[in-house]
N, CA, C, O and CB atoms as a CASP TS submission, in Angstrom:
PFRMAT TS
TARGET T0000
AUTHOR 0000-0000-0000
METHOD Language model
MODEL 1
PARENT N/A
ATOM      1  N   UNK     1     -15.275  18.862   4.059  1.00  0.00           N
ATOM      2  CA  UNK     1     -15.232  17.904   5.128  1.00  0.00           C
ATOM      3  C   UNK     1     -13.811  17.350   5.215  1.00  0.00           C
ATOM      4  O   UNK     1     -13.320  16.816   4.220  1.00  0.00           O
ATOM      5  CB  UNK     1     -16.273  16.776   4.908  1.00  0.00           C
ATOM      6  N   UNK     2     -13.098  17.454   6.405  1.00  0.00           N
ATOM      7  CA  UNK     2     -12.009  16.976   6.437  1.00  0.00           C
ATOM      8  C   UNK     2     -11.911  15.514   7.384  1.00  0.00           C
ATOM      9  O   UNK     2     -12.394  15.305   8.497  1.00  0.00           O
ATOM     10  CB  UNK     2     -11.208  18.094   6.844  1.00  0.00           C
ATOM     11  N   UNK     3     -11.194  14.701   6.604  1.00  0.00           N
ATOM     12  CA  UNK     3     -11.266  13.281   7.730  1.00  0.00           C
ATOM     13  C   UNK     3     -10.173  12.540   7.955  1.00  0.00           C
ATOM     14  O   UNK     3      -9.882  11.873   6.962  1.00  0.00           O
ATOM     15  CB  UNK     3     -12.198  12.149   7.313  1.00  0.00           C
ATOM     16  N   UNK     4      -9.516  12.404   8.787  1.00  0.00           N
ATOM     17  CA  UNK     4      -8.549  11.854   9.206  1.00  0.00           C
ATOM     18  C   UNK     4      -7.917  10.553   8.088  1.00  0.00           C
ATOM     19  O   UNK     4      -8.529   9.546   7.734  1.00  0.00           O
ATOM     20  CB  UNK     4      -9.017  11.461  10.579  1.00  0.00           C
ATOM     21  N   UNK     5      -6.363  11.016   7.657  1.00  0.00           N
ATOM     22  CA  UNK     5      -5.826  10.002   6.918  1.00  0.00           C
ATOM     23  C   UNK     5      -4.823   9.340   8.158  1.00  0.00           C
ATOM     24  O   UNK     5      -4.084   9.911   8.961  1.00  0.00           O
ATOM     25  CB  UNK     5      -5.045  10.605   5.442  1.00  0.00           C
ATOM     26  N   UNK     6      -5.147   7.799   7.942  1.00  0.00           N
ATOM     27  CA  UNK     6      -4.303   7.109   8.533  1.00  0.00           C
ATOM     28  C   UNK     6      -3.288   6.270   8.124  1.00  0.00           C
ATOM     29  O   UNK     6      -3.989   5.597   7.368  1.00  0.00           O
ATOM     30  CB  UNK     6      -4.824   6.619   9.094  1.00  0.00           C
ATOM     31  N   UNK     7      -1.998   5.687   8.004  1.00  0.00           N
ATOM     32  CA  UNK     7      -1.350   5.287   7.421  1.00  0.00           C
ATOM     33  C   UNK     7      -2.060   3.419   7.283  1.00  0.00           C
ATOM     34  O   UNK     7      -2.877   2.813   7.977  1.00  0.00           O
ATOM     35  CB  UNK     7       0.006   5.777   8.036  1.00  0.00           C
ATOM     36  N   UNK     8      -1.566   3.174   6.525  1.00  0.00           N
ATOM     37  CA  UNK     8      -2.091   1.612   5.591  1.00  0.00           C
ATOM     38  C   UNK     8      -0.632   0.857   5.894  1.00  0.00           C
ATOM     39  O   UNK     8       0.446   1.356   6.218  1.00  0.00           O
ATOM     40  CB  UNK     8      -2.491   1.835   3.336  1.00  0.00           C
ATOM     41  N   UNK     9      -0.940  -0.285   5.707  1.00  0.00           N
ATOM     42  CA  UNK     9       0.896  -1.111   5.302  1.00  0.00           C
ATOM     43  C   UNK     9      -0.205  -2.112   3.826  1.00  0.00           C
ATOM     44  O   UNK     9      -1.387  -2.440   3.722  1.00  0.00           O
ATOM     45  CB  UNK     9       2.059  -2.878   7.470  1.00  0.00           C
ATOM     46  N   UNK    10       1.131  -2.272   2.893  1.00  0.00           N
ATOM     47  CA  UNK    10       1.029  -2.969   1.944  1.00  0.00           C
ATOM     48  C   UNK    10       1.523  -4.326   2.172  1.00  0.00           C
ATOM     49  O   UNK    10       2.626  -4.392   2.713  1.00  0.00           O
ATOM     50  CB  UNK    10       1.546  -2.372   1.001  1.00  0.00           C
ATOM     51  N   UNK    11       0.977  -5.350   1.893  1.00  0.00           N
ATOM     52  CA  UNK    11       0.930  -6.675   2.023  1.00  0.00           C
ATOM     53  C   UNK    11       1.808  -7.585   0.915  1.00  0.00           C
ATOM     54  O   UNK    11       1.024  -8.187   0.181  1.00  0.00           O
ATOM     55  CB  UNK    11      -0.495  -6.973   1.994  1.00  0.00           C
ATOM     56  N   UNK    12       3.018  -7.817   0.634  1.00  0.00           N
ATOM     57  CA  UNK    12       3.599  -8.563  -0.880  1.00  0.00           C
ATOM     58  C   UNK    12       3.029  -9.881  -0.730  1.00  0.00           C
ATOM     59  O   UNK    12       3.096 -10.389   0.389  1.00  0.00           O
ATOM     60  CB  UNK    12       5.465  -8.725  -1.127  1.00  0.00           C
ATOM     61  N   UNK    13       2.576 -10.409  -1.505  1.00  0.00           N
ATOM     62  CA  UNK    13       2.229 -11.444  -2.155  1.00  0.00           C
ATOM     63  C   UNK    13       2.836 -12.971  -2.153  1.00  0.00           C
ATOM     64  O   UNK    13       2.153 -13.938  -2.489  1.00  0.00           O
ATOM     65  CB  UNK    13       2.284 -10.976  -3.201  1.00  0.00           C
ATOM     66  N   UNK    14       4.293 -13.070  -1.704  1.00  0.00           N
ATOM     67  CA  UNK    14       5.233 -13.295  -1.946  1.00  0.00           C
ATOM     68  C   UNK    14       5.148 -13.988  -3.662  1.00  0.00           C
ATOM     69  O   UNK    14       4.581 -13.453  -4.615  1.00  0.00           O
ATOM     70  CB  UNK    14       5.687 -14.001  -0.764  1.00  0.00           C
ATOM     71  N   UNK    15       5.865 -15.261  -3.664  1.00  0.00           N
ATOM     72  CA  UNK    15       5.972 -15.354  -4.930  1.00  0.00           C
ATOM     73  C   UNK    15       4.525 -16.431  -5.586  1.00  0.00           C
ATOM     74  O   UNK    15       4.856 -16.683  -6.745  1.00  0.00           O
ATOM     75  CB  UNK    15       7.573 -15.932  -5.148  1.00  0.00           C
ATOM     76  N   UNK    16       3.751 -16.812  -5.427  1.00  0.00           N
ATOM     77  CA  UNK    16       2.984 -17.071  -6.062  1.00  0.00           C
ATOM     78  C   UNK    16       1.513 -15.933  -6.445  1.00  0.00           C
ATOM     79  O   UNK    16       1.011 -15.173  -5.617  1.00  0.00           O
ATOM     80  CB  UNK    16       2.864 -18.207  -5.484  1.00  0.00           C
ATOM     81  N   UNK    17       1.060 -16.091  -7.876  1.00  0.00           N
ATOM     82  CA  UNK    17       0.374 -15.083  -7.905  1.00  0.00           C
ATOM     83  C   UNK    17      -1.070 -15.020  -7.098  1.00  0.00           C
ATOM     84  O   UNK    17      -1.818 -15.987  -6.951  1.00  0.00           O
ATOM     85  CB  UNK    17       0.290 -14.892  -9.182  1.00  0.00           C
ATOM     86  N   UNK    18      -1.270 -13.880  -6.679  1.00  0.00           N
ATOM     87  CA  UNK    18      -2.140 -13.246  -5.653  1.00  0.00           C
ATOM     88  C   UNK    18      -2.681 -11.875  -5.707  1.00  0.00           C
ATOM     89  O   UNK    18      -2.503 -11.143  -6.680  1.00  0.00           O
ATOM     90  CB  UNK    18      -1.503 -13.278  -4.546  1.00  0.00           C
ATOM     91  N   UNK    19      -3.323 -11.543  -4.685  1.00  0.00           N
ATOM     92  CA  UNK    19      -3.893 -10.025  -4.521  1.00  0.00           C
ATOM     93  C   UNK    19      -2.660  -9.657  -3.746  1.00  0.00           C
ATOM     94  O   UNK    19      -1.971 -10.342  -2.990  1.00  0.00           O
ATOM     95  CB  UNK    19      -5.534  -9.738  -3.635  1.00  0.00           C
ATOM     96  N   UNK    20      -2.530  -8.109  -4.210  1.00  0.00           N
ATOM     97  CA  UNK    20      -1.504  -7.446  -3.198  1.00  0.00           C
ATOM     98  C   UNK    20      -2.778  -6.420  -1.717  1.00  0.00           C
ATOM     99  O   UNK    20      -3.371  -5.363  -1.933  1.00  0.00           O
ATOM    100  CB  UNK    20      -0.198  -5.987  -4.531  1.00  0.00           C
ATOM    101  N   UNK    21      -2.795  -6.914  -0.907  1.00  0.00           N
ATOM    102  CA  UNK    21      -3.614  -6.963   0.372  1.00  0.00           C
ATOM    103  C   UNK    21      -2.827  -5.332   0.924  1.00  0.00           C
ATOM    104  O   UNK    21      -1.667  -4.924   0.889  1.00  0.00           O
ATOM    105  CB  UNK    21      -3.274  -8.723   1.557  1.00  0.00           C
ATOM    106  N   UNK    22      -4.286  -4.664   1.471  1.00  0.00           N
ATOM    107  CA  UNK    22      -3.345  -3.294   1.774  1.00  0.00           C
ATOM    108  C   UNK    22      -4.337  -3.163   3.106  1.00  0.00           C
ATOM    109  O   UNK    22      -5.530  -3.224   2.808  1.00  0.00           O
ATOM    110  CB  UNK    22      -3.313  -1.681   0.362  1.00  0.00           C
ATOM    111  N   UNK    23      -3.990  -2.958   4.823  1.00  0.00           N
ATOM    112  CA  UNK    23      -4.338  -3.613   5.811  1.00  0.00           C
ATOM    113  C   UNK    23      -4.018  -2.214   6.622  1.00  0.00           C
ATOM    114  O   UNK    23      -3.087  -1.424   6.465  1.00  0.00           O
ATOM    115  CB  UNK    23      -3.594  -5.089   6.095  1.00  0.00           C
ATOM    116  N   UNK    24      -5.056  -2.192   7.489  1.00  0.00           N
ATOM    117  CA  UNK    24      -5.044  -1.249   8.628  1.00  0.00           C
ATOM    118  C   UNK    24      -4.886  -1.834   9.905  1.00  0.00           C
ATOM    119  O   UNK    24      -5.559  -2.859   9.808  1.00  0.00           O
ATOM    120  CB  UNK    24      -6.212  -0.495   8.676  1.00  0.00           C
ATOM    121  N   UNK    25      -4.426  -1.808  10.994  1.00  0.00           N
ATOM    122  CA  UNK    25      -4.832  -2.609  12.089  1.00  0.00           C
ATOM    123  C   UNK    25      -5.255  -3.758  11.986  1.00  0.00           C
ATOM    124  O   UNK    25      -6.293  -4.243  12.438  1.00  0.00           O
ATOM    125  CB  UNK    25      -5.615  -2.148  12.692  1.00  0.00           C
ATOM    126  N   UNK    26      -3.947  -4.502  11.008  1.00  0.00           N
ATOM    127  CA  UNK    26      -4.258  -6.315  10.579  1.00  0.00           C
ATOM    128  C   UNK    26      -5.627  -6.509   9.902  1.00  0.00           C
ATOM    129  O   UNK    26      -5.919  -7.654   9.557  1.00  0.00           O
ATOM    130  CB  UNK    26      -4.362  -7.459  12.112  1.00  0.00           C
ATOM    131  N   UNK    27      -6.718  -5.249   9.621  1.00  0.00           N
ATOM    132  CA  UNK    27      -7.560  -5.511   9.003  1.00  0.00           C
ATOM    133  C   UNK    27      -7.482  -5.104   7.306  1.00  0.00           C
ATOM    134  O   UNK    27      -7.060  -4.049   6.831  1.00  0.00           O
ATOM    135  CB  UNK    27      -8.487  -5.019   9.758  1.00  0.00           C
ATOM    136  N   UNK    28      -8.038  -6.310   6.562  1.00  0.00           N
ATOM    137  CA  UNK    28      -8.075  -5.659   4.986  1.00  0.00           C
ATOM    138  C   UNK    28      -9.068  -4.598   5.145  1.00  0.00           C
ATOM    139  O   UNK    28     -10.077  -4.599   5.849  1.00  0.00           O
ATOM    140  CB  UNK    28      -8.594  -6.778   3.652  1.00  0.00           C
ATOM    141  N   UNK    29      -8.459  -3.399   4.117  1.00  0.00           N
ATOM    142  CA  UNK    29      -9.088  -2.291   3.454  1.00  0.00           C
ATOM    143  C   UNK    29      -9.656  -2.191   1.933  1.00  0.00           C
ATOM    144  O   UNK    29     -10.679  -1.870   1.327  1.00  0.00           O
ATOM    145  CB  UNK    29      -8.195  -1.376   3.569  1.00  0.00           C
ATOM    146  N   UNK    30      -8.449  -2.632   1.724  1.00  0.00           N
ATOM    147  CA  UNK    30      -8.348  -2.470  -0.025  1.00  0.00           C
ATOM    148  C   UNK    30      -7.757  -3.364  -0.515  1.00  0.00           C
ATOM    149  O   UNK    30      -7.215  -4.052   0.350  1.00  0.00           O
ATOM    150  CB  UNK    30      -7.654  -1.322  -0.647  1.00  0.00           C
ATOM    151  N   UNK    31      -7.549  -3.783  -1.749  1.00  0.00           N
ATOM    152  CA  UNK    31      -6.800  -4.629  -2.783  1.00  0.00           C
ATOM    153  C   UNK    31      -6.267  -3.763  -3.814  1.00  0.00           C
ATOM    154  O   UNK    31      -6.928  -2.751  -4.051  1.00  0.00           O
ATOM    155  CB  UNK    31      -7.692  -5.707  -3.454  1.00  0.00           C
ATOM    156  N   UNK    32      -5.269  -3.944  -4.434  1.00  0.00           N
ATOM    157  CA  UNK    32      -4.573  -3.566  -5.531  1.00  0.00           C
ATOM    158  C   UNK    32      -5.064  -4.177  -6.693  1.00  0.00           C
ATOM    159  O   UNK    32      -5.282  -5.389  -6.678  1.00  0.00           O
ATOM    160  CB  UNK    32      -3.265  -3.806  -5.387  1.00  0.00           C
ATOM    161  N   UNK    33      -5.264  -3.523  -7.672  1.00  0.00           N
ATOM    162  CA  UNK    33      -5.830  -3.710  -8.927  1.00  0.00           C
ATOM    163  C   UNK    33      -4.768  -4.593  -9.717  1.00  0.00           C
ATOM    164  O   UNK    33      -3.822  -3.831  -9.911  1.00  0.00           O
ATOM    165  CB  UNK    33      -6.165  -2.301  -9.620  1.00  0.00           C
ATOM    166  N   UNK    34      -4.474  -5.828 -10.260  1.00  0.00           N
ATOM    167  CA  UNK    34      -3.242  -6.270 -10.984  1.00  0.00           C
ATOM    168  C   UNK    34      -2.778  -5.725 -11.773  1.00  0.00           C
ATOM    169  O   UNK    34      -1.770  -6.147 -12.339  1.00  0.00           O
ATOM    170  CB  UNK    34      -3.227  -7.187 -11.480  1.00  0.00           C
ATOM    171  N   UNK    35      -3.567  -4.201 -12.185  1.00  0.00           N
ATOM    172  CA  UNK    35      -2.903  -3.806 -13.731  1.00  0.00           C
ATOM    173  C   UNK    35      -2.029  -3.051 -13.071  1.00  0.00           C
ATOM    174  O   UNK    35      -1.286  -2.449 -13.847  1.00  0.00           O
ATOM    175  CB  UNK    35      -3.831  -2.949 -15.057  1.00  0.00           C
ATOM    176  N   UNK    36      -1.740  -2.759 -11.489  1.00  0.00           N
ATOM    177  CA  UNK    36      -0.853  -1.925 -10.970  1.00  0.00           C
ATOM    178  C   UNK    36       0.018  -2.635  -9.858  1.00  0.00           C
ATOM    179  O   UNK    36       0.390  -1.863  -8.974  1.00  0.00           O
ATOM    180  CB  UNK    36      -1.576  -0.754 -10.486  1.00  0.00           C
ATOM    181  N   UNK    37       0.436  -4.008  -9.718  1.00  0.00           N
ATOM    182  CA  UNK    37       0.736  -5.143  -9.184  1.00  0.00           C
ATOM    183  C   UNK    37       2.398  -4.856  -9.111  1.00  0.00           C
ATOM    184  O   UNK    37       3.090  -4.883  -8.093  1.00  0.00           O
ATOM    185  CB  UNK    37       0.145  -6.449 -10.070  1.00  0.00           C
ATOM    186  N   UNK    38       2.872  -4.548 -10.612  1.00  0.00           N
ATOM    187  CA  UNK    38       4.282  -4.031 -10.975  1.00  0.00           C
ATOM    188  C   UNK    38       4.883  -2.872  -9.914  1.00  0.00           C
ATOM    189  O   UNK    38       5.744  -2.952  -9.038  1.00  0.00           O
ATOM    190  CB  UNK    38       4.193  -3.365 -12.526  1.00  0.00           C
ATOM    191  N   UNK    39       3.989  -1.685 -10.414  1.00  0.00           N
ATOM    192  CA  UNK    39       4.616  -0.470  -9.724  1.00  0.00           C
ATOM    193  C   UNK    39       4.210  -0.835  -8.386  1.00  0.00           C
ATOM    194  O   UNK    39       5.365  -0.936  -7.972  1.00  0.00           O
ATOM    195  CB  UNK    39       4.098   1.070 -10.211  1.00  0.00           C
ATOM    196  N   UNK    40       3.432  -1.146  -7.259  1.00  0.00           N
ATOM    197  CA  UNK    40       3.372  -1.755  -5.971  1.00  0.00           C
ATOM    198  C   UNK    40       4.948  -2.530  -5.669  1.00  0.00           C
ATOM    199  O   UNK    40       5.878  -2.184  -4.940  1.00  0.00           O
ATOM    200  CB  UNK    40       2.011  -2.876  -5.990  1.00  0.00           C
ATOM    201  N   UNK    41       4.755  -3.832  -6.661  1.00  0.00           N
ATOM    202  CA  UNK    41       5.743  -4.740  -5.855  1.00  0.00           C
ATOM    203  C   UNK    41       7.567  -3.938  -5.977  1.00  0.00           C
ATOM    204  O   UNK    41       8.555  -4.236  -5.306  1.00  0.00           O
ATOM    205  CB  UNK    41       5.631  -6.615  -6.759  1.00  0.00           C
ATOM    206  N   UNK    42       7.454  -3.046  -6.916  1.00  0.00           N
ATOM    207  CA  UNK    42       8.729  -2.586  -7.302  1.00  0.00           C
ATOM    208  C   UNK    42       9.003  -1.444  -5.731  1.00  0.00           C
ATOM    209  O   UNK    42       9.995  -1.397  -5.003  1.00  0.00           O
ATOM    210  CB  UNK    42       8.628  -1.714  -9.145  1.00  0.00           C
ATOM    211  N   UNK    43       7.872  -0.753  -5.656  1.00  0.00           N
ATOM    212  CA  UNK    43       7.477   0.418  -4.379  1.00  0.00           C
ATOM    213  C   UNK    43       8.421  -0.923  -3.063  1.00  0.00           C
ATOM    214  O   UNK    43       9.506  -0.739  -2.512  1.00  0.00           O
ATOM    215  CB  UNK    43       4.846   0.804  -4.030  1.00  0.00           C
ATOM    216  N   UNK    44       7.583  -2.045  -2.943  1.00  0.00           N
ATOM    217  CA  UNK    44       7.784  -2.724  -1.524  1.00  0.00           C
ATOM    218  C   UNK    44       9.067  -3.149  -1.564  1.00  0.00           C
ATOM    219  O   UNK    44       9.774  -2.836  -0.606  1.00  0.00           O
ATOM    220  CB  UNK    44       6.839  -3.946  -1.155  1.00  0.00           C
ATOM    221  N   UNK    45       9.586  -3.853  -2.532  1.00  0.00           N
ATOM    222  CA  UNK    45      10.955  -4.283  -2.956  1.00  0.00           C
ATOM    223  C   UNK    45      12.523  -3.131  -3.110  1.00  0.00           C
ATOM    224  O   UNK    45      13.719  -3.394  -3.231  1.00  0.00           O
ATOM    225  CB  UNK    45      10.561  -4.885  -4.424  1.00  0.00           C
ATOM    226  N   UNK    46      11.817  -1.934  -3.036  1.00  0.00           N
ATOM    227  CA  UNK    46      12.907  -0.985  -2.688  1.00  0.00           C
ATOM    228  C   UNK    46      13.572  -0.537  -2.510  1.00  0.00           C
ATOM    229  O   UNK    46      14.353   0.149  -3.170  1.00  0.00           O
ATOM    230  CB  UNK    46      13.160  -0.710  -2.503  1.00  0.00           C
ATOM    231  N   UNK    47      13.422  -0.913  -1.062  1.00  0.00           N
ATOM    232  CA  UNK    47      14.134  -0.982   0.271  1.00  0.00           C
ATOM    233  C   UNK    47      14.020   0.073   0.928  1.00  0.00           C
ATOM    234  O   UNK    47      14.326   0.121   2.120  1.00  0.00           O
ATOM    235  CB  UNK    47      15.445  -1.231   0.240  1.00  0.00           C
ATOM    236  N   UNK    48      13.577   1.054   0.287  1.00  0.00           N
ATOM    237  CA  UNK    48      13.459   2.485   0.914  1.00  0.00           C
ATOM    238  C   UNK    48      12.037   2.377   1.988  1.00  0.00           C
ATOM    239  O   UNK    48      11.101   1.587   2.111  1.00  0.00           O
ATOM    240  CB  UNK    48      13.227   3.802  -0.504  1.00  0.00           C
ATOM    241  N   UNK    49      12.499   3.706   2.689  1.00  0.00           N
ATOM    242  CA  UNK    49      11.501   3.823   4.187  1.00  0.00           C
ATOM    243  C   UNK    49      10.138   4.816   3.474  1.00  0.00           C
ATOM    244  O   UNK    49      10.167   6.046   3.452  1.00  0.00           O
ATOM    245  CB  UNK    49      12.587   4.956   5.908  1.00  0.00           C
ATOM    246  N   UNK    50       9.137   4.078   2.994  1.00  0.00           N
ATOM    247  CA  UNK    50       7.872   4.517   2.962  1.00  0.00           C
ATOM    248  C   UNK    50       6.930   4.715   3.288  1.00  0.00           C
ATOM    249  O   UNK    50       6.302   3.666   3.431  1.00  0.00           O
ATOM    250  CB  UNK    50       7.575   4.401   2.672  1.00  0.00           C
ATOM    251  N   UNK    51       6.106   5.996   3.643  1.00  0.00           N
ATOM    252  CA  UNK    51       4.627   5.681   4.359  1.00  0.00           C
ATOM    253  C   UNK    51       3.265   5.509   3.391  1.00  0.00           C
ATOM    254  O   UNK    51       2.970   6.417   2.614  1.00  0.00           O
ATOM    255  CB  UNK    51       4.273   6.998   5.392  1.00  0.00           C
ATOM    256  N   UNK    52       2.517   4.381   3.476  1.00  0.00           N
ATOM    257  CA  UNK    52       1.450   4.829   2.575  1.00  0.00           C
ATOM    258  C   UNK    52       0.062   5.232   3.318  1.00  0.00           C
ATOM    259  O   UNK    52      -0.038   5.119   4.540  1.00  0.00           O
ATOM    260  CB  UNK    52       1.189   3.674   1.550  1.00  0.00           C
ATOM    261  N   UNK    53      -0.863   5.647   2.615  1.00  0.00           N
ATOM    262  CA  UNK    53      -2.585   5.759   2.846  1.00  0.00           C
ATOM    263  C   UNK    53      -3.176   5.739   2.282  1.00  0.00           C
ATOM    264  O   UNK    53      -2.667   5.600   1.170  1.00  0.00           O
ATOM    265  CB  UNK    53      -3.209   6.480   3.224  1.00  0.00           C
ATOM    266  N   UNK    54      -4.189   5.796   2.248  1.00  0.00           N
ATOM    267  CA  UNK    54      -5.460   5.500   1.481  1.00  0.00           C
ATOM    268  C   UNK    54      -6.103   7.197   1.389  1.00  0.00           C
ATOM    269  O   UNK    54      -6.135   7.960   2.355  1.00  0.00           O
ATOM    270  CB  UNK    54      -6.609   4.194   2.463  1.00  0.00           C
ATOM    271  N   UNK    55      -6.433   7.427   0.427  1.00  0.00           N
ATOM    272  CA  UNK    55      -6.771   8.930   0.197  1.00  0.00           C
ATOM    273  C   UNK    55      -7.936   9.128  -0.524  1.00  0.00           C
ATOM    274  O   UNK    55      -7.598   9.253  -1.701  1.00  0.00           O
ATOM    275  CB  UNK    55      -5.727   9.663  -0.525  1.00  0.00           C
ATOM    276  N   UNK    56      -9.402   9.239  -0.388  1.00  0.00           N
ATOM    277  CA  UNK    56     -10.257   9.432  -1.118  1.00  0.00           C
ATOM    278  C   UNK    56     -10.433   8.113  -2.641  1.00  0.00           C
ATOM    279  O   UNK    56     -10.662   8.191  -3.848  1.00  0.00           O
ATOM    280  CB  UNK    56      -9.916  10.940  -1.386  1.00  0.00           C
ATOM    281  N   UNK    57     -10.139   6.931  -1.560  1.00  0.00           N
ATOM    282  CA  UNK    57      -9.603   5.621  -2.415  1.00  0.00           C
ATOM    283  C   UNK    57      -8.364   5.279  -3.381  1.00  0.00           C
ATOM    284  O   UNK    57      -8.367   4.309  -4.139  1.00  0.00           O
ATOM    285  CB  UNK    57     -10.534   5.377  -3.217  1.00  0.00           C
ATOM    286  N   UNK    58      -7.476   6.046  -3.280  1.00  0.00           N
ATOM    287  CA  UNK    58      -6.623   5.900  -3.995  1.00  0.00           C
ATOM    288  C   UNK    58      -5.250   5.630  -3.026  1.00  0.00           C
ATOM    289  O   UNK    58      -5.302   6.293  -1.989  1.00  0.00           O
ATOM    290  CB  UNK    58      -6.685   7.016  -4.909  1.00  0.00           C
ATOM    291  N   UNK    59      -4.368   5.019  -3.124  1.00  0.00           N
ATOM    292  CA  UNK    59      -2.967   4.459  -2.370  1.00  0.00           C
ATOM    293  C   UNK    59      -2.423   6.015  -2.908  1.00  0.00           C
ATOM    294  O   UNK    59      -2.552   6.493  -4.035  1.00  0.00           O
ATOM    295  CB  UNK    59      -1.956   2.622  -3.099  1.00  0.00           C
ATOM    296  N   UNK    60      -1.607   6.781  -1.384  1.00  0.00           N
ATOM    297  CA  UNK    60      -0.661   7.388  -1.709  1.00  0.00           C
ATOM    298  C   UNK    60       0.396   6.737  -0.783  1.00  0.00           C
ATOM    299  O   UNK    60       0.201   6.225   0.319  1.00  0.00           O
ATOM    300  CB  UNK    60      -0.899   8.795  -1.661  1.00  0.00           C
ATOM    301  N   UNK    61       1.798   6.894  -1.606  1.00  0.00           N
ATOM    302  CA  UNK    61       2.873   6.531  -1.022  1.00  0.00           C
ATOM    303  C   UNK    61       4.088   8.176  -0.671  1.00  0.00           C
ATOM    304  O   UNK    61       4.243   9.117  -1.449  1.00  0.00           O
ATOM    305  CB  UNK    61       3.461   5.242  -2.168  1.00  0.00           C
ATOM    306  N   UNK    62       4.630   8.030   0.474  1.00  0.00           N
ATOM    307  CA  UNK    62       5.362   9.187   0.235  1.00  0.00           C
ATOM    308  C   UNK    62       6.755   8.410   0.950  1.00  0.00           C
ATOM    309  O   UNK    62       6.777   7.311   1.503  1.00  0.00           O
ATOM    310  CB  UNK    62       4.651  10.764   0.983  1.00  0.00           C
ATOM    311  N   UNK    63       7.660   9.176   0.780  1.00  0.00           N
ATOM    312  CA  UNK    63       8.984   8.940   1.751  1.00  0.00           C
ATOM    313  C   UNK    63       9.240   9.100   2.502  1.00  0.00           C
ATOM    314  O   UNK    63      10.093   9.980   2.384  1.00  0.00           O
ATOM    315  CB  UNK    63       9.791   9.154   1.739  1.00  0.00           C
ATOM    316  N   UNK    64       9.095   8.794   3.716  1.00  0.00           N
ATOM    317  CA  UNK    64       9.261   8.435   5.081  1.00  0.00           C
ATOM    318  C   UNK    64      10.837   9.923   5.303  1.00  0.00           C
ATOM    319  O   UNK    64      11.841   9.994   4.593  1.00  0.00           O
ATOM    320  CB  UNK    64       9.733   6.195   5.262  1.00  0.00           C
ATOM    321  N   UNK    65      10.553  10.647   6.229  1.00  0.00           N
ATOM    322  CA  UNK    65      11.523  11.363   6.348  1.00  0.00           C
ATOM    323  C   UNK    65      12.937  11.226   7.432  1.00  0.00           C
ATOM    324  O   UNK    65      12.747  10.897   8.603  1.00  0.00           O
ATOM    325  CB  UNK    65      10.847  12.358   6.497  1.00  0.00           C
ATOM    326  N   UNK    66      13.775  11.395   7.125  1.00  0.00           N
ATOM    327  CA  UNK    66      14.899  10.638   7.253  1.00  0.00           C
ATOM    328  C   UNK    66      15.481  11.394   8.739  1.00  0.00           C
ATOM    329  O   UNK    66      16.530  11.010   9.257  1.00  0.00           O
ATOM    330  CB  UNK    66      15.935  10.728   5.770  1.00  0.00           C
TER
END
């Protein structure tokens, strides 16, 4: 069965602690687990051009092609 992946945006937290919010069409999808809060906020903080999705529940991130 194949089903359409759509791209996600990741939500930072800013600085007080929180859920990192991961949103489709301004709607929540998912939450980030805190034990993976690090590698997320390091991903958003970057600066680099990333696309993410949601894949059989799991966040993939790739690099946006230049």
């Amino acid at each position: 069965m194949c089903r359409r992946v759509r791209p996600v945006a990741l939500v930072h937290p800013g600085k007080k602690p929180t859920t990192i919010k991961v949103s489709r069409d301004g709607n929540q999808t998912a939450v980030i687990p805190a034990a993976r809060h690090h590698a997320v906020l390091t991903m958003i903080d970057s600066g680099l051009e990333l696309d993410h999705r949601l894949q059989d529940g799991r966040l993939v991130t790739t690099r946006r092609p230049s």
